[in-house]
C-alpha positions in Angstrom: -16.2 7.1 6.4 -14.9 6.1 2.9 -17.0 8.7 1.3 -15.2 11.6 3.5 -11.7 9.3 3.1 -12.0 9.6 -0.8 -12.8 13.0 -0.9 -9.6 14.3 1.3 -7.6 12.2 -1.0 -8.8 13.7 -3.8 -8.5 17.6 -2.1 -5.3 16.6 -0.9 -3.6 16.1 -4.5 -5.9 18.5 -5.9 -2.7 21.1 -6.4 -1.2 18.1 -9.0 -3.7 19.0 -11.2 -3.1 22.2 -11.7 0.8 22.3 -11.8 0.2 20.1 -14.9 1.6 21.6 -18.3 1.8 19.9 -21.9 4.9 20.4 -23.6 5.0 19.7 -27.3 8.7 18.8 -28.7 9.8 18.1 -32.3 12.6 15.2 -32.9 15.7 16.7 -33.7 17.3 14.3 -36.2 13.6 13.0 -37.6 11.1 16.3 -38.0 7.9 14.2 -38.8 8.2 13.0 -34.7 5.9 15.3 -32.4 6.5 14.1 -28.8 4.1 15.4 -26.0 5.2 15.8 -22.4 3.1 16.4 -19.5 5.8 18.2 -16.7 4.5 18.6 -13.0 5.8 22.5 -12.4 5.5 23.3 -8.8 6.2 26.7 -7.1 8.1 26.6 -3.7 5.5 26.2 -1.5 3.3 24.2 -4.0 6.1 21.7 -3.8 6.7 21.7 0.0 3.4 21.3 0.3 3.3 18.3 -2.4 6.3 16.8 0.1 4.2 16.9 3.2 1.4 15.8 1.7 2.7 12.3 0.1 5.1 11.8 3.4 1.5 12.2 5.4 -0.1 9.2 2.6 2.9 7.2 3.5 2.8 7.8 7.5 -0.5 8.2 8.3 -1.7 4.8 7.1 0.9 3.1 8.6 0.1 4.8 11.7 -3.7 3.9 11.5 -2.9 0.1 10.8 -0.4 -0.5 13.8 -2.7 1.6 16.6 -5.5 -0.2 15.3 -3.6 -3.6 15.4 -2.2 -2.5 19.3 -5.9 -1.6 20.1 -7.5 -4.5 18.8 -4.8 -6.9 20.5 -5.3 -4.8 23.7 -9.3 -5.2 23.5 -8.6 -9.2 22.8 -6.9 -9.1 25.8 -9.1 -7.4 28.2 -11.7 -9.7 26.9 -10.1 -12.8 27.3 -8.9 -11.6 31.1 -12.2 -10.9 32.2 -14.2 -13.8 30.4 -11.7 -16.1 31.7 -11.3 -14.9 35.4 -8.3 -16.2 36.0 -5.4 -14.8 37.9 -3.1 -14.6 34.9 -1.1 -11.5 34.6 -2.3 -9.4 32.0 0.9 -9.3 30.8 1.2 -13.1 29.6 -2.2 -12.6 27.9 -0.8 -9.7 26.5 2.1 -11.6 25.0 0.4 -14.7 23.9 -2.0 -12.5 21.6 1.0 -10.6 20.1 2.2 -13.7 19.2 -1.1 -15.2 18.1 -2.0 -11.6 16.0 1.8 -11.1 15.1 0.6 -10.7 11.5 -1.4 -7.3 12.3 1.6 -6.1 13.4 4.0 -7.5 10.7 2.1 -6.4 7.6 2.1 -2.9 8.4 5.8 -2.7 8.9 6.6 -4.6 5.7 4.1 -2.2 3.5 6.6 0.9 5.2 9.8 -1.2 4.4 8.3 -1.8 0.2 7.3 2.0 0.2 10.5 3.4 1.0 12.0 3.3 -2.5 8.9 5.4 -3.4 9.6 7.5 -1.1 13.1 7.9 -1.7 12.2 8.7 -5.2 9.7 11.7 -4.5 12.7 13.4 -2.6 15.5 12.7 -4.5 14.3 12.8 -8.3 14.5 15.6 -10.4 13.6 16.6 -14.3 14.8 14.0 -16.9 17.9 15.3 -18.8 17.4 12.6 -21.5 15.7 10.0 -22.4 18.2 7.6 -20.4 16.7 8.8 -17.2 12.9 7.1 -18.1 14.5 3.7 -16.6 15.0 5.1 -13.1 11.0 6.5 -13.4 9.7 3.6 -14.7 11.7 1.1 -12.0 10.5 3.7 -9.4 6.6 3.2 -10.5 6.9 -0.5 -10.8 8.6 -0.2 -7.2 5.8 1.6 -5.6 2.9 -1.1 -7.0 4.9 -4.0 -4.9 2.7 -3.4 -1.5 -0.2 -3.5 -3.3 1.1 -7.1 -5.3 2.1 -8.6 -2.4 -1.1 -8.2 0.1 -1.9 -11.8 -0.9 1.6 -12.5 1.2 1.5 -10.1 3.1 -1.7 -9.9 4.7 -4.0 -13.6 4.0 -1.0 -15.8 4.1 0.9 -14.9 8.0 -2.8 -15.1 8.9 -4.6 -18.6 10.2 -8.5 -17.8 9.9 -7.3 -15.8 6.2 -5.8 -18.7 4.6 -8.1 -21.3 6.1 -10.7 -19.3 4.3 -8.2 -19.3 1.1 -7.7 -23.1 1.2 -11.3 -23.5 1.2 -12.0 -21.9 -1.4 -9.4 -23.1 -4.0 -11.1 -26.7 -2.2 -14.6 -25.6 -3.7 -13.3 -24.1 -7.0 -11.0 -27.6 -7.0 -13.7 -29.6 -6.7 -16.5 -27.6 -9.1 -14.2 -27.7 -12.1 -13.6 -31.3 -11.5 -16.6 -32.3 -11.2 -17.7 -29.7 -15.1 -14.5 -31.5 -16.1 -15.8 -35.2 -15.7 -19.5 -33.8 -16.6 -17.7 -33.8 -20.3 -15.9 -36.5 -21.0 
């Protein structure tokens, strides 16, 4: 599965590569200065194409996280009913696991809501006119790491069993360089 997941990845964006051209320019004021840029040049379809493909990278996950999070809740549910056989309503199960498992449904949301800007900037941005414009690119990058930065708070954090597992470890790491720490003195 991640085999066959890497490689449509890779397909998909194939196209990038070969809409990449190397511009040499000379400075202006200072002629020893040779700067290289590497432009993306995209024909019309190309680039519609490069649109549907990065909205589909920025949908399609999220998709795949919340049905998987409403199926798994769903299955907890149906087990819990029948293992229990009580006369519950499914529908109170149902609502006590959403709020038990409310972080599979958070974290997904909140990785949409930080990849907006992203987003925003694939549709919106256009050639540089001068070297003023690098800030909005560069804030743009730094913007689109953020999910990836915050899955510590995102994902182990909202959840019990994750940061139970967290707090024992920082306990064992504690306790081993402690205990190296009093080995040398």
């Amino acid at each position: 599965m991640i085999f066959s997941l890497v490689l449509i990845i890779i397909l998909s964006f194939l196209h990038d590569v070969f809409s990449r051209d190397l511009i040499y320019e000379d400075d202006e004021i200072n002629h020893e200065i040779e700067r290289i840029w590497c432009v993306v040049r995209y024909q019309s379809r190309i680039e519609t194409y490069n649109y549907i493909v990065q909205t589909f990278h920025f949908i399609g996950p999220f998709l795949l996280n919340l049905t998987c999070s409403i199926i798994l809740i769903i299955k907890k549910c149906q087990q819990k009913n029948t293992a229990a056989h009580t006369n519950r309503p499914f529908i109170l199960i149902l609502q006590e696991q959403i709020i038990e498992n409310k972080h599979l449904l958070i974290a997904p949301v909140v990785l949409v809501l930080l990849g907006i800007p992203r987003m925003i900037l694939i549709y919106t941005s256009k050639c540089m006119k001068s070297a003023d414009d690098v800030w909005l690119y560069l804030i743009g990058y730094f913007i689109s790491m953020i999910p990836s930065m915050l899955t510590f708070l995102i994902f182990v954090l909202p959840s019990k069993f994750y940061k139970k597992q967290f707090d024992q470890t920082v306990a064992r790491y504690r306790r081993m360089i402690q205990k190296r720490l009093l080995l040398r003195s």
